[in-house]
Biotite code that builds the C-alpha atoms (Angstrom):
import biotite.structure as struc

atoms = struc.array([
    struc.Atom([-49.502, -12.863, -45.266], chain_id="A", res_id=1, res_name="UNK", atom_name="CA", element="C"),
    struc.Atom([-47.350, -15.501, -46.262], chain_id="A", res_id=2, res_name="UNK", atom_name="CA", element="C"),
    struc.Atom([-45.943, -13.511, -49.208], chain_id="A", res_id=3, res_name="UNK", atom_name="CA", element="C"),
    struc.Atom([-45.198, -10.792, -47.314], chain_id="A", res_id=4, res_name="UNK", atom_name="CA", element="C"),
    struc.Atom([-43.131, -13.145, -45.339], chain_id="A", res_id=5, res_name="UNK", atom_name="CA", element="C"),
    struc.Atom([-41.229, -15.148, -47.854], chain_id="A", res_id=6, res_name="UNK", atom_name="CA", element="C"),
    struc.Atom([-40.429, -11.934, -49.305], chain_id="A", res_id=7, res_name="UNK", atom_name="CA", element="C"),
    struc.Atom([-39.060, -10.736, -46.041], chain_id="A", res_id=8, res_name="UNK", atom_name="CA", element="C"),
    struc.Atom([-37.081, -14.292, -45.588], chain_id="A", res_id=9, res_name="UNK", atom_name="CA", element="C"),
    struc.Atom([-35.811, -13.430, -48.617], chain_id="A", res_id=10, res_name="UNK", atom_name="CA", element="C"),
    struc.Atom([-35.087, -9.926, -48.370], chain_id="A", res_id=11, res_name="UNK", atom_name="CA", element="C"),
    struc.Atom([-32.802, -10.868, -44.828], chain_id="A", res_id=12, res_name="UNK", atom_name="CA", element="C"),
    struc.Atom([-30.739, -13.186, -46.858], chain_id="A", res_id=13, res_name="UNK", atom_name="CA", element="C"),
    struc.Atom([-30.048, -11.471, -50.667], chain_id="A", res_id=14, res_name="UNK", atom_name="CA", element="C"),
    struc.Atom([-31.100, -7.743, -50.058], chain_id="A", res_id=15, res_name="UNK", atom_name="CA", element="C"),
    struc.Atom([-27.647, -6.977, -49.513], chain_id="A", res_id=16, res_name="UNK", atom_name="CA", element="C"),
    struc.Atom([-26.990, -8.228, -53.334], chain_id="A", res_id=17, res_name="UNK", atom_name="CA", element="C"),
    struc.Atom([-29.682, -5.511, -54.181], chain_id="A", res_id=18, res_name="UNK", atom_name="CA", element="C"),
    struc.Atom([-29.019, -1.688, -55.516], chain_id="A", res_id=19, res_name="UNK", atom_name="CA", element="C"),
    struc.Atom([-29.025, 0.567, -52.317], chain_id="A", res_id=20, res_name="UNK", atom_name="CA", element="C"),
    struc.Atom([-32.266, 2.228, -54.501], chain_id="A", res_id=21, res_name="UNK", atom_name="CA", element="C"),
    struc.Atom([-33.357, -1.229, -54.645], chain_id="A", res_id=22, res_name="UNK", atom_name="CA", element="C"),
    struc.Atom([-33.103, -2.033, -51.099], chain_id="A", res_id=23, res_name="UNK", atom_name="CA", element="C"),
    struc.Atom([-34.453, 1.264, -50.174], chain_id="A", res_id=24, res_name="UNK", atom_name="CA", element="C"),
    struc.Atom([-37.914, 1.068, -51.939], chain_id="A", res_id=25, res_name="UNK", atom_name="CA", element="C"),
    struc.Atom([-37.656, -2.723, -50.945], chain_id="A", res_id=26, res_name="UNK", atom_name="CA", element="C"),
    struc.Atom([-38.124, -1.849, -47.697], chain_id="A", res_id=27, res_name="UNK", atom_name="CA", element="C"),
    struc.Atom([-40.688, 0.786, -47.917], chain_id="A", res_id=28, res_name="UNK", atom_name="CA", element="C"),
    struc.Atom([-43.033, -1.375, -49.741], chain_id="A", res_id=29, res_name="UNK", atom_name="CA", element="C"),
    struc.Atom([-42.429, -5.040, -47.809], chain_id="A", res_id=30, res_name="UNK", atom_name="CA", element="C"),
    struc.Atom([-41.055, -3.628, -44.395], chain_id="A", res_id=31, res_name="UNK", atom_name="CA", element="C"),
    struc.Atom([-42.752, -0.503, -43.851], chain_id="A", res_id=32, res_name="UNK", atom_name="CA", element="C"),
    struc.Atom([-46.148, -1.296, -45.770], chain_id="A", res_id=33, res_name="UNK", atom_name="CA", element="C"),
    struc.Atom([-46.442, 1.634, -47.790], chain_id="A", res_id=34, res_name="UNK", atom_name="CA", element="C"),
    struc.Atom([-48.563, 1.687, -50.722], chain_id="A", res_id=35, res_name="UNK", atom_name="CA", element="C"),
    struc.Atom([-47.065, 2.016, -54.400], chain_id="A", res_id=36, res_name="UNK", atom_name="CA", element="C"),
    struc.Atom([-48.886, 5.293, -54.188], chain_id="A", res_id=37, res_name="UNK", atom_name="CA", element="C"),
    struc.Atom([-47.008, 7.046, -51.032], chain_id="A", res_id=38, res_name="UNK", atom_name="CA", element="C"),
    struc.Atom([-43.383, 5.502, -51.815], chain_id="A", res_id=39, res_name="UNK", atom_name="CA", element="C"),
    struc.Atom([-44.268, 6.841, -55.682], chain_id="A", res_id=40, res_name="UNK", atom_name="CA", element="C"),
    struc.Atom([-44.844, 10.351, -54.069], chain_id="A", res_id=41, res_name="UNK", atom_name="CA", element="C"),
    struc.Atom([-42.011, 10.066, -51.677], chain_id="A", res_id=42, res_name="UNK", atom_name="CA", element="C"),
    struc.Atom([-39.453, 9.469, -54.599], chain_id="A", res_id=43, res_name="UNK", atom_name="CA", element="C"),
    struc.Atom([-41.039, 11.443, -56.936], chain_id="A", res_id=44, res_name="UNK", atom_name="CA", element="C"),
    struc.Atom([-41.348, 8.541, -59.552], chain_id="A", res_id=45, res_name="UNK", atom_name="CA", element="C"),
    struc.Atom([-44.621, 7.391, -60.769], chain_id="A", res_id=46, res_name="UNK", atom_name="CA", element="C"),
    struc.Atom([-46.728, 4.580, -59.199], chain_id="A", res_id=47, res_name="UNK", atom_name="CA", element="C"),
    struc.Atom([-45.585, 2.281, -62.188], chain_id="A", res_id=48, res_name="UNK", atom_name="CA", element="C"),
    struc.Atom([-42.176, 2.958, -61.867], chain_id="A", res_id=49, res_name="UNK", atom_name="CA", element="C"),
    struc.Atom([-42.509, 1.700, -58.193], chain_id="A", res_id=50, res_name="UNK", atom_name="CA", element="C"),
    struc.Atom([-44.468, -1.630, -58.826], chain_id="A", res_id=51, res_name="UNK", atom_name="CA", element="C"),
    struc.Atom([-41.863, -2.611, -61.688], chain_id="A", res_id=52, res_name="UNK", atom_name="CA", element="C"),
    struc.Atom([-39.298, -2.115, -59.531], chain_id="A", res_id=53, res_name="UNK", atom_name="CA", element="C"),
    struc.Atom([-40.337, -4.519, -56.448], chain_id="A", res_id=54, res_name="UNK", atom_name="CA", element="C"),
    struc.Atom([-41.700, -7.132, -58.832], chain_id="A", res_id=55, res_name="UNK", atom_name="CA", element="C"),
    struc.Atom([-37.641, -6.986, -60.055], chain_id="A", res_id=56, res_name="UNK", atom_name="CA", element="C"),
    struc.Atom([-36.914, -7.416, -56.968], chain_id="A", res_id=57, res_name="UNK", atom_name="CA", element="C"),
    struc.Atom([-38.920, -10.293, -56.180], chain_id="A", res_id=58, res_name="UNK", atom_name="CA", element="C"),
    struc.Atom([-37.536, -12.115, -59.348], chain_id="A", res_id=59, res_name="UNK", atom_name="CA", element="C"),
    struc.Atom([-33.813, -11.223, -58.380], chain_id="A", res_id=60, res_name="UNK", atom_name="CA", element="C"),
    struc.Atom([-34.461, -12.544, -54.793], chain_id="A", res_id=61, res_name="UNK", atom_name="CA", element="C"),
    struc.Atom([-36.468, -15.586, -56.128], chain_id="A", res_id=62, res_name="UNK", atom_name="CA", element="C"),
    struc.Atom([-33.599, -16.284, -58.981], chain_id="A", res_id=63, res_name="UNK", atom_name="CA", element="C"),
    struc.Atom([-31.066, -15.916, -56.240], chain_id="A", res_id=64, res_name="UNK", atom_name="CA", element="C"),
    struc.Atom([-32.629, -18.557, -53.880], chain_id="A", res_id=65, res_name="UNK", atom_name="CA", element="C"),
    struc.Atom([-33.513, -20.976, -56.887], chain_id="A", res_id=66, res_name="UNK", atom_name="CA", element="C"),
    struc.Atom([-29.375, -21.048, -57.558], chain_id="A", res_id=67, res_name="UNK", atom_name="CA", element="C"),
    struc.Atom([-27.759, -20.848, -53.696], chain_id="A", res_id=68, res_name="UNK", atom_name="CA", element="C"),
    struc.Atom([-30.882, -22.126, -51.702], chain_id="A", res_id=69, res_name="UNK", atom_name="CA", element="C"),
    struc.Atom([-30.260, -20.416, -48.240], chain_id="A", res_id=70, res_name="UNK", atom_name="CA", element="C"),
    struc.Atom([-33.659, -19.989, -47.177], chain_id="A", res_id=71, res_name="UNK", atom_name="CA", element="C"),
    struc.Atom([-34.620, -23.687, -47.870], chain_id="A", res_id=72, res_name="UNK", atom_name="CA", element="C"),
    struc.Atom([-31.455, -25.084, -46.489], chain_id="A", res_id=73, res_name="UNK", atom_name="CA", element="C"),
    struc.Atom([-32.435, -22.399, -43.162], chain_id="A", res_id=74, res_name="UNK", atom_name="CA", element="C"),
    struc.Atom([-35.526, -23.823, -42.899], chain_id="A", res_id=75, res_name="UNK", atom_name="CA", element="C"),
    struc.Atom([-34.859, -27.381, -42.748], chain_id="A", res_id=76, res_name="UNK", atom_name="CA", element="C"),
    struc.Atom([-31.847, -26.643, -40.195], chain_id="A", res_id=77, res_name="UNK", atom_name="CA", element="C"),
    struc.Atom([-34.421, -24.644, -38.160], chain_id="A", res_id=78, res_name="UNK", atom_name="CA", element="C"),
    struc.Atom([-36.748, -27.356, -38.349], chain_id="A", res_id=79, res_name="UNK", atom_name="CA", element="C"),
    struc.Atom([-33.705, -30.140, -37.203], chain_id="A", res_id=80, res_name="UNK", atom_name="CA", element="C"),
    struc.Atom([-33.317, -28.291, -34.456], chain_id="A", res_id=81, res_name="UNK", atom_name="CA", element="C"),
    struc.Atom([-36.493, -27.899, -33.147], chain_id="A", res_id=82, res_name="UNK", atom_name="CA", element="C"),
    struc.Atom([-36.751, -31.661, -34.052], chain_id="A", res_id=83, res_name="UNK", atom_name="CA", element="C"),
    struc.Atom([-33.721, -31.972, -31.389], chain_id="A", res_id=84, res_name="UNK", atom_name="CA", element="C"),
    struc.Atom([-35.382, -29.191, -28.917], chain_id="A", res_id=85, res_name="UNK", atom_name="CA", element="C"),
    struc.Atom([-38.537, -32.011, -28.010], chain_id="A", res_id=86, res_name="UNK", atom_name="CA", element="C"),
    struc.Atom([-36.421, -35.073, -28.236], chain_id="A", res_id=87, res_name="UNK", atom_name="CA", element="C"),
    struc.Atom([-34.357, -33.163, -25.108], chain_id="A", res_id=88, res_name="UNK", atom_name="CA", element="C"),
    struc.Atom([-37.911, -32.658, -23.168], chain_id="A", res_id=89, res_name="UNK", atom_name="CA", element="C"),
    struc.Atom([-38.572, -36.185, -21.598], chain_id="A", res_id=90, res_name="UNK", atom_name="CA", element="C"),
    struc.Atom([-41.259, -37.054, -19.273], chain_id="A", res_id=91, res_name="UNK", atom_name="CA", element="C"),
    struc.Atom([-40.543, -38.046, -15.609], chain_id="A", res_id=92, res_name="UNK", atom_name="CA", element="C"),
    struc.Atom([-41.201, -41.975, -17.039], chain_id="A", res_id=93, res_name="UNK", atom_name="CA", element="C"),
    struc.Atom([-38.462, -41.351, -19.277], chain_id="A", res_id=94, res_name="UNK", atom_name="CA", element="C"),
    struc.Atom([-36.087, -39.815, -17.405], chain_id="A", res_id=95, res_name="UNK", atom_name="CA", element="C"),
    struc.Atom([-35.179, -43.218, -15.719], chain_id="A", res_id=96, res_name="UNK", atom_name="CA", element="C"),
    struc.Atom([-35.540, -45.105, -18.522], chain_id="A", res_id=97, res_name="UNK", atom_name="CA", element="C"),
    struc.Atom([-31.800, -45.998, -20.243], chain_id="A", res_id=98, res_name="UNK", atom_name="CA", element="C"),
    struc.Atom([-33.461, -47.533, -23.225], chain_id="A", res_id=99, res_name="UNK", atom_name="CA", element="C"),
    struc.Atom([-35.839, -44.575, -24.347], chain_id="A", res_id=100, res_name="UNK", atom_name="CA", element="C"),
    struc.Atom([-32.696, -42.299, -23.118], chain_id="A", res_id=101, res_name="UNK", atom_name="CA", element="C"),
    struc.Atom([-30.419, -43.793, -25.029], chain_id="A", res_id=102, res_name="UNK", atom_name="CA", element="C"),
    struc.Atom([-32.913, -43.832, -28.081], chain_id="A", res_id=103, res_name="UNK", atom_name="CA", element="C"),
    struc.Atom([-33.192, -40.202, -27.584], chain_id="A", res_id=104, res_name="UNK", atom_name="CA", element="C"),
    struc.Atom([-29.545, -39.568, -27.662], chain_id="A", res_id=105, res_name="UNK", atom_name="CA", element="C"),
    struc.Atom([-28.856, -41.656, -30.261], chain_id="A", res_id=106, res_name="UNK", atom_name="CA", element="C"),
    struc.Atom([-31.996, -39.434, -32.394], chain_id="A", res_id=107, res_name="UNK", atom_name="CA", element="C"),
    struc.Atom([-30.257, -36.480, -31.177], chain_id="A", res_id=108, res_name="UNK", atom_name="CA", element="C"),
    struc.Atom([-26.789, -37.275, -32.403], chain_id="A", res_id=109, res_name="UNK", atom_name="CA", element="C"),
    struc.Atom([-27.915, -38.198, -36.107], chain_id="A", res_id=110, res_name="UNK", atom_name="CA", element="C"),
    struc.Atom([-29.956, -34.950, -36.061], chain_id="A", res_id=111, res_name="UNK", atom_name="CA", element="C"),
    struc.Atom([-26.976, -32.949, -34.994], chain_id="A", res_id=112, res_name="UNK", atom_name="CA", element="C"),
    struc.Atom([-25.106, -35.311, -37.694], chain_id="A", res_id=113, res_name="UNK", atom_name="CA", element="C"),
    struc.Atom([-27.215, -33.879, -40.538], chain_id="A", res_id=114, res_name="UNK", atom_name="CA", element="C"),
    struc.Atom([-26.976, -30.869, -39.408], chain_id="A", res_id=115, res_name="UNK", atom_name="CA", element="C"),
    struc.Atom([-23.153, -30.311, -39.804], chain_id="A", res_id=116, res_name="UNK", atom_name="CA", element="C"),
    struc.Atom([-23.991, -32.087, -43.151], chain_id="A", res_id=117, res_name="UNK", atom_name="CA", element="C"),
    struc.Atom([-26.325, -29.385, -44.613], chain_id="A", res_id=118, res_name="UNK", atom_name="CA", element="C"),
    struc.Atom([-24.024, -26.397, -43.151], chain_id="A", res_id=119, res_name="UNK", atom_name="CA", element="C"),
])
């Protein structure tokens, strides 16, 4: 499972930088979960022909992301700003406490900060 979803994280950000053919059996094998067998049949190509062809694409997607990074630097903004999301959620206790406000705010700003860093 978690292949299948790096290589659709990947996919959304460098498919475009893929062959149209490419991107077409791309999707047939990661997005629509056919076999090697039925996209093979489909093209007319042999089964072969189809698993040397996504494993290309893996390494073009993986070589992209180990030069430009998007996904990782995605991630860690996604995480930031769930990181942000629960520092805004404060108990009742909190809500009338300036201090642990403050704190909060001050959490929240050099989140944010980083943030505008990385993008």
């Amino acid at each position: 499972m978690e292949k299948i979803f790096e290589q659709t994280l990947l996919y959304d950000f460098y498919g475009e930088l893929l062959t149209p053919h490419q991107q077409s059996i791309y999707e047939d094998a990661v997005y629509n979960d056919m076999s090697l067998g039925e996209i093979a049949q489909e093209r007319g190509i042999s089964r072969q022909g189809v698993h040397d062809l996504i494993k290309r694409c893996d390494k073009i997607l993986q070589d992209y992301e180990s030069k430009l990074h998007l996904v990782e630097r995605f991630q860690k903004a996604k995480q930031k700003v769930g990181e942000i999301e629960a520092l805004t959620k404060l108990s009742s206790d909190e809500a009338f406490d300036n201090d642990a406000v403050l704190r909060r705010m001050e959490q929240i700003r050099s989140l944010s900060g980083e943030l505008k860093m990385e993008l």
